[in-house]
NULUM-673222 format. One line per field, with one value per atom (N, C-alpha, C): atom name; x negated, y negated, z negated. Coordinates in steps of 0.2 Angstrom, whole numbers, padded with zeros to 4 digits. Example, Ala and Ser with C-alpha at 12.3 -4.5 7.8 and 13.67 -1.06 7.14 Angstrom:
# residues 2
atome: (N, CA, C, N, CA, C);
X: (-0066, -0062, -0066, -0064, -0068, -0064);
Y: (0028, 0022, 0016, 0011, 0005, 0000);
Z: (-0039, -0039, -0039, -0035, -0036, -0039);
# end
This chain:
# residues 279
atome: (N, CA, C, N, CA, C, N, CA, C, N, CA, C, N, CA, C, N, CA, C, N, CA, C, N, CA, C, N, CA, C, N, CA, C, N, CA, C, N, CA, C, N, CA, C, N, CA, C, N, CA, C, N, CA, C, N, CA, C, N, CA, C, N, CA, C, N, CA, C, N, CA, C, N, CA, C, N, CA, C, N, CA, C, N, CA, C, N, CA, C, N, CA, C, N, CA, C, N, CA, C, N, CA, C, N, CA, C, N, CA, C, N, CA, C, N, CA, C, N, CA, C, N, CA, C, N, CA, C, N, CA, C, N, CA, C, N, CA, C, N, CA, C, N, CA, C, N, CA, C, N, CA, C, N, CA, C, N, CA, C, N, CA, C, N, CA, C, N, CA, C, N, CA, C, N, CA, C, N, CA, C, N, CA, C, N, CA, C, N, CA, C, N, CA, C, N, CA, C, N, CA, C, N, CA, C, N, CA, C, N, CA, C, N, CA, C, N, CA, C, N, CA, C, N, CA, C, N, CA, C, N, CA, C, N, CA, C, N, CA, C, N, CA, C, N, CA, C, N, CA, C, N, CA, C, N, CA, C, N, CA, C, N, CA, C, N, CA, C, N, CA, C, N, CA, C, N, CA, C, N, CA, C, N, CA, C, N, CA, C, N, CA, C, N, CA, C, N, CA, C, N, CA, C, N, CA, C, N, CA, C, N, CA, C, N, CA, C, N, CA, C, N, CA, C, N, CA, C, N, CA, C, N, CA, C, N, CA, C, N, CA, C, N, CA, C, N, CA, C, N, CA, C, N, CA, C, N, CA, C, N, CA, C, N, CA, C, N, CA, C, N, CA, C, N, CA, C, N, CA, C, N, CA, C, N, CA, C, N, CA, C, N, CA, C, N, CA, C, N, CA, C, N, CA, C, N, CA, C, N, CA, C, N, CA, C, N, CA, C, N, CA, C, N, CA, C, N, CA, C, N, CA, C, N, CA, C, N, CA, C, N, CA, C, N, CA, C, N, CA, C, N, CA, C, N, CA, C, N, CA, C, N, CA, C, N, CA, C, N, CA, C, N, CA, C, N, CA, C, N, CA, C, N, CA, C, N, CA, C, N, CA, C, N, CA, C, N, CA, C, N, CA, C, N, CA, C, N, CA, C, N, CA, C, N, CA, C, N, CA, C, N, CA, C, N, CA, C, N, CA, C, N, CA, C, N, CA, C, N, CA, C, N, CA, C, N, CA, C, N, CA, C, N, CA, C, N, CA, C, N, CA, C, N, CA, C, N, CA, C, N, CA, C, N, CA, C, N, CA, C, N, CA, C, N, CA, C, N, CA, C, N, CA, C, N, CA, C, N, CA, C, N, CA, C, N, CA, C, N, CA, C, N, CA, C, N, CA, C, N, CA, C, N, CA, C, N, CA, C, N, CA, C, N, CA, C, N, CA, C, N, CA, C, N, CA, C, N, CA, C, N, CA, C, N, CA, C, N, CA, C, N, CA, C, N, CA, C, N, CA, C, N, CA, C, N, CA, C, N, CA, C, N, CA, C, N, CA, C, N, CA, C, N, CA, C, N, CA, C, N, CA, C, N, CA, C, N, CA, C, N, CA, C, N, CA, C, N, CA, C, N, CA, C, N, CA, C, N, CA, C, N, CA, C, N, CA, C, N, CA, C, N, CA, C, N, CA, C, N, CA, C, N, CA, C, N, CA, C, N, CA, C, N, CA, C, N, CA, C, N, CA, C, N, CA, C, N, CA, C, N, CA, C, N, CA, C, N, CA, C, N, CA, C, N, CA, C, N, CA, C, N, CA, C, N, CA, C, N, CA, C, N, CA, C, N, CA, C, N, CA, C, N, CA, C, N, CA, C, N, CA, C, N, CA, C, N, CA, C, N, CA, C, N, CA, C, N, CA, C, N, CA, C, N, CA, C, N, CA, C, N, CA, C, N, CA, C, N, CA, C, N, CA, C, N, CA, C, N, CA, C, N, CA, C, N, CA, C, N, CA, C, N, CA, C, N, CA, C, N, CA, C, N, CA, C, N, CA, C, N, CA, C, N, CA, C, N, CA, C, N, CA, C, N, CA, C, N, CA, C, N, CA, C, N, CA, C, N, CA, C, N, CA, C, N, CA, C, N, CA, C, N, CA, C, N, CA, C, N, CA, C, N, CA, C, N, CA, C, N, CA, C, N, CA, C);
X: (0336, 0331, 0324, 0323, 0317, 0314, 0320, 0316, 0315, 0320, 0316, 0312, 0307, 0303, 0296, 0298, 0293, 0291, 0298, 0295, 0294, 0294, 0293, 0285, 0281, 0276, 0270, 0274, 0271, 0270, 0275, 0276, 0270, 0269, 0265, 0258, 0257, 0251, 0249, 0250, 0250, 0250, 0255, 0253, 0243, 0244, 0236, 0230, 0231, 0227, 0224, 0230, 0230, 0225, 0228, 0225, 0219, 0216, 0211, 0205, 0208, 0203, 0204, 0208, 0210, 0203, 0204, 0199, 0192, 0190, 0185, 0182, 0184, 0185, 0182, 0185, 0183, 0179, 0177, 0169, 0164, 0164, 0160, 0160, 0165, 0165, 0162, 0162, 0158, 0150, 0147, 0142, 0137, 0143, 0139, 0137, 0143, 0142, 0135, 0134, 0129, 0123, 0124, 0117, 0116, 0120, 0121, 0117, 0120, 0118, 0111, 0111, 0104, 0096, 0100, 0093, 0093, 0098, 0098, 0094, 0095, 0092, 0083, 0083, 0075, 0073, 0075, 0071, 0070, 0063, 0058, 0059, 0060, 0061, 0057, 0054, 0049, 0054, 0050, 0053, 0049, 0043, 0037, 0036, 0035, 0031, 0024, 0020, 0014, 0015, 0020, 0023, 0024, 0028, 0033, 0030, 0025, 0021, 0014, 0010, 0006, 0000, 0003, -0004, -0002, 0000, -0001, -0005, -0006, -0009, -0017, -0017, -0021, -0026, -0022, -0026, -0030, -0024, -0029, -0035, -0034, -0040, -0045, -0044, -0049, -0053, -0049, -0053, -0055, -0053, -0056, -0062, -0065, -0068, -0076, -0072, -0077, -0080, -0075, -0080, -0084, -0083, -0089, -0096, -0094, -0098, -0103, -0099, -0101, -0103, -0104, -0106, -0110, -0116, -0123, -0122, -0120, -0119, -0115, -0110, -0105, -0112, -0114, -0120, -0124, -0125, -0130, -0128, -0121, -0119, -0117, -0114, -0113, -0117, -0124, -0129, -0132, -0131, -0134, -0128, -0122, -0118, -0120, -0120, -0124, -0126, -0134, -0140, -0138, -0134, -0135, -0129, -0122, -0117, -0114, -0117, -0113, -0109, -0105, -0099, -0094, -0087, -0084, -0089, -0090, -0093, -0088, -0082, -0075, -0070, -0069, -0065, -0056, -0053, -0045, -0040, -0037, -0029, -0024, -0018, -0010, -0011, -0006, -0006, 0001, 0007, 0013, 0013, 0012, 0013, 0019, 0020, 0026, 0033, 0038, 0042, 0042, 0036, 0035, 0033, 0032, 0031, 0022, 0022, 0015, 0010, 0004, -0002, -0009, -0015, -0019, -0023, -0027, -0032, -0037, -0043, -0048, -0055, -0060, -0065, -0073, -0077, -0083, -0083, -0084, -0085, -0090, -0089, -0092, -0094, -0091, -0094, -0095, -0098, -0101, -0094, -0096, -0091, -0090, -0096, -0098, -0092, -0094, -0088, -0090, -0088, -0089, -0089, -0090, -0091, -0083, -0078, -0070, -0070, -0073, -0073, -0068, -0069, -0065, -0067, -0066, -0071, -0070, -0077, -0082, -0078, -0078, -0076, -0078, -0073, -0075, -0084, -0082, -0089, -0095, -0093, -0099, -0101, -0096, -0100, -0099, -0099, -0100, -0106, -0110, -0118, -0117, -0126, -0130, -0128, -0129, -0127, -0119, -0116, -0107, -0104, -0111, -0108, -0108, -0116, -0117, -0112, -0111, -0108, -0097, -0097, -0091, -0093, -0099, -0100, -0100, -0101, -0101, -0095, -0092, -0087, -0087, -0094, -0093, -0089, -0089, -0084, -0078, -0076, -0070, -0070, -0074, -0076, -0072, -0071, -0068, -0059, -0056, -0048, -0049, -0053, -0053, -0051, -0052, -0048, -0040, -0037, -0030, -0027, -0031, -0026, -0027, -0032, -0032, -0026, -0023, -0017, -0012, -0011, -0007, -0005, -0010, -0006, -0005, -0010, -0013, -0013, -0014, -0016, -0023, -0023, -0032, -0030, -0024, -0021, -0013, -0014, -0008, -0006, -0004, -0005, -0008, -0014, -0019, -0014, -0016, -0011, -0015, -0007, -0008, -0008, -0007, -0007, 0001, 0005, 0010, 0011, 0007, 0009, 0008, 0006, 0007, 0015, 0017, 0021, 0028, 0028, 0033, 0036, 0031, 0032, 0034, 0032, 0035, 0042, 0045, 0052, 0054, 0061, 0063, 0060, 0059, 0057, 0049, 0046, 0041, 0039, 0043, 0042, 0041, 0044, 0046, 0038, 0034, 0024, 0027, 0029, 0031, 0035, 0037, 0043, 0038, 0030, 0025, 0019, 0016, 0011, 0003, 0002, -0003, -0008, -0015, -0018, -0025, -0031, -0039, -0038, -0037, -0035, -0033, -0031, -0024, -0025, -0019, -0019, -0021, -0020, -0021, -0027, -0031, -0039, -0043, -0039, -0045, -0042, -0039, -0039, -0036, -0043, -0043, -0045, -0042, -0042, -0041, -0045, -0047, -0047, -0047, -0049, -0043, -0036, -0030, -0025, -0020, -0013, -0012, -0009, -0004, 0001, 0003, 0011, 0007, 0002, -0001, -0001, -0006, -0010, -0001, 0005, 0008, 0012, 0013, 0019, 0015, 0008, 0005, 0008, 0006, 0007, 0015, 0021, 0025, 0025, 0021, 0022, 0020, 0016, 0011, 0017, 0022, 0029, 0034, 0034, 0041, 0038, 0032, 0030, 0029, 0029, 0027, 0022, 0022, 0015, 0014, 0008, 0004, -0001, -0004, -0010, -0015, -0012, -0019, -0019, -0013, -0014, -0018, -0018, -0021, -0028, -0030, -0038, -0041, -0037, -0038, -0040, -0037, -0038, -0044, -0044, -0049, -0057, -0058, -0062, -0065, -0060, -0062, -0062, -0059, -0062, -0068, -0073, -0079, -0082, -0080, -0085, -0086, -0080, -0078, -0083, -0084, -0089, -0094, -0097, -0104, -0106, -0100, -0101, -0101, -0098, -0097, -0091, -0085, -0079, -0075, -0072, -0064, -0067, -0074, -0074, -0072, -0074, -0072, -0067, -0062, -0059, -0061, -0065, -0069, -0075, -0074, -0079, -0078, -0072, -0071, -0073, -0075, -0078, -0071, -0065, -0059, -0055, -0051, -0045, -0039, -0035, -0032, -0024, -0023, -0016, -0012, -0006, -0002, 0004, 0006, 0009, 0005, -0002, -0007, -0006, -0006, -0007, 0001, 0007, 0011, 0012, 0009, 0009, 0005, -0001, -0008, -0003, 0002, 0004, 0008, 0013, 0019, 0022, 0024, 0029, 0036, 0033, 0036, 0033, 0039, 0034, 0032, 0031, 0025, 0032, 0038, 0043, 0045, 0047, 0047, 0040, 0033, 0028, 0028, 0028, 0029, 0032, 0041, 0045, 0045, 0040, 0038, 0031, 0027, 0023, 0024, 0029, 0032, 0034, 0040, 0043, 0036, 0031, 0026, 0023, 0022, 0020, 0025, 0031, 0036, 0035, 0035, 0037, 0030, 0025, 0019, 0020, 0024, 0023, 0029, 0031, 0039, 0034, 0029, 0025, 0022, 0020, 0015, 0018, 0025, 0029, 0033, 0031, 0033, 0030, 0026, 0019, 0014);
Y: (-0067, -0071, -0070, -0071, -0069, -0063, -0057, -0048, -0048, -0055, -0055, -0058, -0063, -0067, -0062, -0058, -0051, -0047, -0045, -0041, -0044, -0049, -0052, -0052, -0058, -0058, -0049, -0045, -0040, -0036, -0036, -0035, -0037, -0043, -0050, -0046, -0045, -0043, -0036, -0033, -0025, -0027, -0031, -0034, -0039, -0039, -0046, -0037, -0036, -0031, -0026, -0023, -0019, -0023, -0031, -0034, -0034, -0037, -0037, -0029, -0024, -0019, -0016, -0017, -0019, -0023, -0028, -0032, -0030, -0027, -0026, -0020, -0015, -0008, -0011, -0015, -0016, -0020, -0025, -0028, -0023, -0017, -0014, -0009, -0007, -0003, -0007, -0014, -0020, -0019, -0021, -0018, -0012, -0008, -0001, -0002, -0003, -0003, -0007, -0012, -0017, -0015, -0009, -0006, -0002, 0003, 0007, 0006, -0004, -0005, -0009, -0008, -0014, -0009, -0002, 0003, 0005, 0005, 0006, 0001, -0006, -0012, -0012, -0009, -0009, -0004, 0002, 0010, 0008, 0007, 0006, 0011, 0010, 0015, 0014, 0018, 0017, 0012, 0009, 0007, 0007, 0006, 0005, 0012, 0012, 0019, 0022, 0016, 0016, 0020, 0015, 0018, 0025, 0026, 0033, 0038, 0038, 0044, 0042, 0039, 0035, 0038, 0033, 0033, 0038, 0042, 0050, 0054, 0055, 0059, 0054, 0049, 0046, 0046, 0043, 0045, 0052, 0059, 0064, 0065, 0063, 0062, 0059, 0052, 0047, 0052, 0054, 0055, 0062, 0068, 0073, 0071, 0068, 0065, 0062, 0055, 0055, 0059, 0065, 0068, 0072, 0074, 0077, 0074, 0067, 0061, 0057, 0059, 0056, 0063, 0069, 0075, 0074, 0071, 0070, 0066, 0060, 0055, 0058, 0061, 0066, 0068, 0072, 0079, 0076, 0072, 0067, 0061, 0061, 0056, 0062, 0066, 0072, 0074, 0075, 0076, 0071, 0065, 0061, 0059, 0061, 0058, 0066, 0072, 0077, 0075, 0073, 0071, 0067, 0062, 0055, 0054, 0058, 0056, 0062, 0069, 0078, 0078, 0083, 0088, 0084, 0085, 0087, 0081, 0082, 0078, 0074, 0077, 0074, 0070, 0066, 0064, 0061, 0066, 0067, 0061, 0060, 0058, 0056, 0057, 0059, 0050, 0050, 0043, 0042, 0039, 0038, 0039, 0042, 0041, 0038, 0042, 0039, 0041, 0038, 0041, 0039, 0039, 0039, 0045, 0049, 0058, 0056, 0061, 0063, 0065, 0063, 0068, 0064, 0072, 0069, 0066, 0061, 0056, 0060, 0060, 0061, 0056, 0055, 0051, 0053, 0051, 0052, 0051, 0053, 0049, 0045, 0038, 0032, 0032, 0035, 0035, 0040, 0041, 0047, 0048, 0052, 0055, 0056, 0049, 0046, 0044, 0047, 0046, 0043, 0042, 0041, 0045, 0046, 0050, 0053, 0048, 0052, 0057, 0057, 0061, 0057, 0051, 0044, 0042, 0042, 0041, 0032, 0033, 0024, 0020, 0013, 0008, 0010, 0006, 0009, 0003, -0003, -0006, -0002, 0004, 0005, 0012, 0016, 0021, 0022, 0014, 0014, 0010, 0015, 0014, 0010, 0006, 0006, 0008, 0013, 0019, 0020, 0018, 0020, 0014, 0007, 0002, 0001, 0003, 0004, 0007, 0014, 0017, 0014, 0009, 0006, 0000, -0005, -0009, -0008, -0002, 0000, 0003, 0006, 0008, 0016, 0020, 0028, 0031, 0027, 0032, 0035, 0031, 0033, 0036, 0039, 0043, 0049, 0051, 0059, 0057, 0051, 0051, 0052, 0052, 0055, 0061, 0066, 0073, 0071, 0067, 0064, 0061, 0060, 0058, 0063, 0069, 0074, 0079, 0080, 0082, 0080, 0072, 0071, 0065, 0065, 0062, 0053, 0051, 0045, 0043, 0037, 0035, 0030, 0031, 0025, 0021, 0015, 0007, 0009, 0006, 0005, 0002, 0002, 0001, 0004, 0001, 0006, 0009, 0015, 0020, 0017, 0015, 0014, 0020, 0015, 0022, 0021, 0030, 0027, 0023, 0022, 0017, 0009, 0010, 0001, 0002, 0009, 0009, 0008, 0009, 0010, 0004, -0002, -0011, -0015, -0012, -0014, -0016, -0022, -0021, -0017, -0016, -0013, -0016, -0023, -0025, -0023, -0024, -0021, -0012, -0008, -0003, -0002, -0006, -0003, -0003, -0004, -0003, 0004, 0009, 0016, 0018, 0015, 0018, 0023, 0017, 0022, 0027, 0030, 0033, 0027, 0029, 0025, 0024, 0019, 0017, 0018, 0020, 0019, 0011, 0008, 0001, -0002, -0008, -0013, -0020, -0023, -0031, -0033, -0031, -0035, -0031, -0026, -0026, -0032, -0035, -0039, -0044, -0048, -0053, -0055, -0051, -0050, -0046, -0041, -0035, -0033, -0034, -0036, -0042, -0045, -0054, -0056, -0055, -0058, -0057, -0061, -0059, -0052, -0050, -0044, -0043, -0049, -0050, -0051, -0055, -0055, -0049, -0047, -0040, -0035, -0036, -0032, -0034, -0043, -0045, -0043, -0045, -0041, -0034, -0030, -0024, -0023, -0027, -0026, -0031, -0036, -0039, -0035, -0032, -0027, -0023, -0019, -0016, -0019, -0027, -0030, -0033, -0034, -0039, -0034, -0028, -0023, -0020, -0012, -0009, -0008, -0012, -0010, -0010, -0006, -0005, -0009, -0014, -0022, -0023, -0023, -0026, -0021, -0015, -0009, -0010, -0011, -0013, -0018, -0024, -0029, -0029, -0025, -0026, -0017, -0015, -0010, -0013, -0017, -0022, -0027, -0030, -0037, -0032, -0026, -0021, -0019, -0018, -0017, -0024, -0028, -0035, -0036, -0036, -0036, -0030, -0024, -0019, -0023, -0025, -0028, -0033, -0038, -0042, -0041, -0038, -0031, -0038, -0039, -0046, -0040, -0043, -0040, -0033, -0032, -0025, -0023, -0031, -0031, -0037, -0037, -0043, -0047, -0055, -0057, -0054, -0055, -0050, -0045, -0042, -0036, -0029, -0025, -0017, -0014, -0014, -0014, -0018, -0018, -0023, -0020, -0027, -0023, -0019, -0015, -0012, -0015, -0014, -0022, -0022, -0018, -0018, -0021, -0018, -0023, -0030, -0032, -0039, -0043, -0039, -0043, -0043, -0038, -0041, -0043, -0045, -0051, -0056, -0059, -0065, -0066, -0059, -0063, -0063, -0060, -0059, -0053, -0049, -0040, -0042, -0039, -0036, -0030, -0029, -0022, -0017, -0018, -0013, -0011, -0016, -0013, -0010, -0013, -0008, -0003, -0002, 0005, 0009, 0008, 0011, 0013, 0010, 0009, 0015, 0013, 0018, 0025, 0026, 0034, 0037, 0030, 0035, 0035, 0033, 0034, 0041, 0040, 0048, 0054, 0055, 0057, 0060, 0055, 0056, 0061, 0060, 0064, 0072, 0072, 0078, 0082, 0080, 0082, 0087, 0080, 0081, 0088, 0088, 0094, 0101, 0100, 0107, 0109, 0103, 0106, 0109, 0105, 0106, 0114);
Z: (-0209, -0205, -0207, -0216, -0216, -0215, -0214, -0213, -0205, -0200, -0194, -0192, -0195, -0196, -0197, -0202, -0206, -0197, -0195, -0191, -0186, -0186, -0177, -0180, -0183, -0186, -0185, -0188, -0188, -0180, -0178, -0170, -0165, -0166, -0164, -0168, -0173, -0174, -0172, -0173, -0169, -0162, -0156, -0150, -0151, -0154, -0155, -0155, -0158, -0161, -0155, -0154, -0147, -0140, -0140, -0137, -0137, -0143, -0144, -0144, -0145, -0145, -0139, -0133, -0126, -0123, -0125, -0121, -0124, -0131, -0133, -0130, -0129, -0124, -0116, -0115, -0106, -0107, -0112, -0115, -0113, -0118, -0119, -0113, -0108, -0102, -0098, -0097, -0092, -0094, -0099, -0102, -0099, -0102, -0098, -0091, -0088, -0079, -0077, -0082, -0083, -0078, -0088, -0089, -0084, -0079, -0076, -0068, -0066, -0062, -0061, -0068, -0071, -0069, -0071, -0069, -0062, -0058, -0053, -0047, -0051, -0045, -0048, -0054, -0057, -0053, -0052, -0050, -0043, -0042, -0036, -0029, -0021, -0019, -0013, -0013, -0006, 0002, 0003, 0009, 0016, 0016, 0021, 0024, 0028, 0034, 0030, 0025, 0024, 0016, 0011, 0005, 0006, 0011, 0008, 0013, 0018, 0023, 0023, 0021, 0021, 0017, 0011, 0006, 0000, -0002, -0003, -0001, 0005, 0009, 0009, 0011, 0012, 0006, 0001, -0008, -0008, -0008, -0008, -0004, 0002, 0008, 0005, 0002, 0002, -0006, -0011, -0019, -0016, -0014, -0011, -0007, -0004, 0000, -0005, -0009, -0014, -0019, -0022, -0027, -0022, -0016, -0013, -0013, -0011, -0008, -0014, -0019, -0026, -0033, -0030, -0033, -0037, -0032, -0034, -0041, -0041, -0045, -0050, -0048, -0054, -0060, -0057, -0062, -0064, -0062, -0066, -0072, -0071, -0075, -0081, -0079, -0084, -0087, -0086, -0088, -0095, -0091, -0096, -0101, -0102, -0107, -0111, -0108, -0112, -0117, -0113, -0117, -0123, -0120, -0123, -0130, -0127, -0132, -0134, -0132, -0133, -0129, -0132, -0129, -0133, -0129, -0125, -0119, -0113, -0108, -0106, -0104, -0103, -0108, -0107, -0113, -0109, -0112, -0111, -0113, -0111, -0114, -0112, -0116, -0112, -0110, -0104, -0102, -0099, -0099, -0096, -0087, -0081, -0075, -0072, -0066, -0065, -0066, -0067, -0071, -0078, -0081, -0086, -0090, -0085, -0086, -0089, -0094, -0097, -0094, -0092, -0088, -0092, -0093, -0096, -0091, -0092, -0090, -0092, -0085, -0085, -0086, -0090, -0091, -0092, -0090, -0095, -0100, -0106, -0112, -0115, -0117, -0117, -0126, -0132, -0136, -0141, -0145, -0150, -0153, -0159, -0164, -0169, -0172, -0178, -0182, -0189, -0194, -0200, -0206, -0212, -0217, -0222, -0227, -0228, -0228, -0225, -0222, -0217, -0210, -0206, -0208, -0202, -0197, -0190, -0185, -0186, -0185, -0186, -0180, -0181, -0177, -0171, -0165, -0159, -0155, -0161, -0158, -0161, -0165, -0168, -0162, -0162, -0160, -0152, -0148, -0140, -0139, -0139, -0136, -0132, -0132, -0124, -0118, -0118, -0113, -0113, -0117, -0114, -0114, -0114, -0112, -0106, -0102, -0095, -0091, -0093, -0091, -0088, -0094, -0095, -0087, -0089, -0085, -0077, -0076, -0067, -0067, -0071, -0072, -0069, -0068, -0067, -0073, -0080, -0083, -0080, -0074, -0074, -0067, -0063, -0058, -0058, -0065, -0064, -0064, -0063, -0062, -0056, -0051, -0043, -0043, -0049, -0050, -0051, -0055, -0056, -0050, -0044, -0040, -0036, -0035, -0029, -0033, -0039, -0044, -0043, -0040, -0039, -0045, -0051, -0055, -0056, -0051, -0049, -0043, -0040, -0034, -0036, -0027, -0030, -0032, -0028, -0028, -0033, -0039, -0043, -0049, -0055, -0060, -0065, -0069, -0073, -0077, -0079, -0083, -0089, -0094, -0101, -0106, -0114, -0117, -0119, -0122, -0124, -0129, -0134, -0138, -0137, -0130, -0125, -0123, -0120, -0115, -0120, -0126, -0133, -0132, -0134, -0135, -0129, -0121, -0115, -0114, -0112, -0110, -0105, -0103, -0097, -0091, -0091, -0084, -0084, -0089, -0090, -0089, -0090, -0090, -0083, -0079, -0072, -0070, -0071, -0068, -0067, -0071, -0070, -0065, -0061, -0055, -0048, -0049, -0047, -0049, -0044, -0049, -0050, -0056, -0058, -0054, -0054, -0049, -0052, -0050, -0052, -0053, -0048, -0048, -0046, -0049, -0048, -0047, -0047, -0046, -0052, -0058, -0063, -0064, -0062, -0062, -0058, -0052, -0049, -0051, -0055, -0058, -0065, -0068, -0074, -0078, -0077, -0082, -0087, -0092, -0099, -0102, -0098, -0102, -0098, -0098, -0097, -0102, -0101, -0109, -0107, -0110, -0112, -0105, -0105, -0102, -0094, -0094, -0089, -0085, -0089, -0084, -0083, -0086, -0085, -0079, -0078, -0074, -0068, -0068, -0061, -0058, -0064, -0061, -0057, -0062, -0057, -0051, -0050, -0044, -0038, -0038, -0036, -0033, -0037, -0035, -0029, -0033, -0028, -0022, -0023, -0017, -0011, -0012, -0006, -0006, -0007, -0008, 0001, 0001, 0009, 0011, 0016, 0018, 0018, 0019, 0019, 0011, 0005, 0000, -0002, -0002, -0007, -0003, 0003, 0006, 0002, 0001, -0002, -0010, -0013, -0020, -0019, -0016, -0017, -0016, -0012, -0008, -0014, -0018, -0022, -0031, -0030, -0034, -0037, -0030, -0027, -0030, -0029, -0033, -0038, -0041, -0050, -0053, -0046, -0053, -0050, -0047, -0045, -0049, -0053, -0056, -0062, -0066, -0072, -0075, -0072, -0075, -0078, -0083, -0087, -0090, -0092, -0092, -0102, -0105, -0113, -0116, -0118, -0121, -0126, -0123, -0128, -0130, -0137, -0143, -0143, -0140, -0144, -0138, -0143, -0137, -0133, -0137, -0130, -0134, -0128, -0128, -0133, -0138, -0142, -0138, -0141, -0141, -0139, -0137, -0133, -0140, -0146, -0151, -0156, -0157, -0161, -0160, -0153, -0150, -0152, -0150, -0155, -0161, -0164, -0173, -0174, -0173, -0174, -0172, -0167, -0165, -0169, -0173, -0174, -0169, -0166, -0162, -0163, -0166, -0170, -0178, -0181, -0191, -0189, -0196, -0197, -0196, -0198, -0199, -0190, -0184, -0181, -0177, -0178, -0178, -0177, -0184, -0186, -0183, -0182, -0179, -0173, -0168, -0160, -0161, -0166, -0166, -0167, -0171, -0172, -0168, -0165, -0158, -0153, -0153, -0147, -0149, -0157, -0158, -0156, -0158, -0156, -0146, -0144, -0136, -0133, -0139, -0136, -0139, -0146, -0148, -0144, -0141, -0137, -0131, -0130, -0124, -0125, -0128, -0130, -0131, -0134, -0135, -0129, -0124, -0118, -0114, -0112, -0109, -0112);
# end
């Protein structure tokens, strides 16, 4: 009785066990499907006559059009950041588009190249001039992304292209601003920009996605665009000469330690240097 008891028990456990890594298997296979379907219901797909034939064509028309239109203004502003702040005239950097694909951003440059006895480049309130605050205020610094979107690598109405070590600390839903290509301006430039939360300026940009990209909304925020430079709003955060990092921003809160920091930070360096021995 007892060596039947032995084996029933043992029987019954080997049946539990199988069970159990039975049901943990199809756990972990339901999961996947999850995730499967989870990126599928995120990935943005043009639906409007205006989205998907439209505004493409229309972006290159319109920035073709203005760097003709705005030449004069160009050689002149290039001249004076010459004069006023050196070479390089053009100031570069990798920015995530769409996809999430790498393209470098075009800008004037706003400030010098002042260092320390280190050879450390100085605070960025130190070395952004009078003149590259002007320049920041009207917002011509950013005149030459009209090159980025006659590329292809921007559009005029989108989400502002971040840096990758913003796009590192972004959630998935978060990440999705990326489904399109980046914009000269966006929803969360006309209300706000600079001087909104983190989470803010981000849930705009995807609302910007679900609510429908269309003719009237992209006139609309082009339009109230136009005012915000007239008015010189959201162009600094606070006190400070630019707005912090969106990583920075949660380790100031407490909301991430320094160890995932870090870890977010590396892989941002990482993803650039991939970039580059691609590219």
């Amino acid at each position: 009785m007892n060596k039947f008891l032995k084996g029933f028990f043992k029987v019954a456990g080997c049946i539990s066990a199988f069970a159990a890594m039975t049901a943990g298997v199809a756990f972990i296979a339901e999961r996947i499907d999850e995730l499967k379907n989870y990126g599928k219901e995120l990935k943005h797909k043009p639906y409007g006559v205006y989205e998907r034939f439209v505004k493409r064509p229309l972006d290159c028309f319109l920035s073709t059009g203005a760097l003709i239109v705005f030449s004069p203004i160009l050689a002149v502003t290039a001249f004076l950041v010459k004069t006023k702040l050196g070479s390089p005239v053009l100031f570069t950097q990798e920015r995530p588009g769409k996809d999430e694909k790498i393209f470098k951003l075009y800008k004037f440059r706003t400030m010098t190249d002042e260092r320390d006895e280190n050879g450390n480049l100085l605070p960025d309130d130190v070395r952004l001039t009078k003149f590259g605050k002007a320049l920041r205020a009207t917002s011509l610094d950013e005149l030459p992304e009209l090159i980025n979107i006659v590329k292809g690598d921007m559009a005029v109405v989108g989400p502002r292209p971040q840096l990758v070590r913003d796009m590192v600390f972004m959630t998935p839903e978060q990440r999705r601003r990326h489904d399109v290509r980046q914009g000269l301006t966006g929803l969360a430039q006309v209300n706000g920009r600079n001087d909104i939360l983190w989470e803010d300026k981000l849930a705009y940009d995807v609302k910007y996605i679900d609510e429908g990209i269309t003719f009237k909304g992209d006139v609309k925020i082009v339009l109230d665009t136009v005012m915000k430079v007239f008015k010189s709003e959201g162009i600094t955060d606070g006190d400070m000469a630019t707005a912090f990092d969106y990583g920075d921003a949660l380790l100031n809160e407490g909301r991430i330690n320094r160890e995932q920091y870090d870890e977010l930070q590396n892989k941002a360096i990482k993803i650039l240097e991939n970039n580059r021995k691609l590219g």
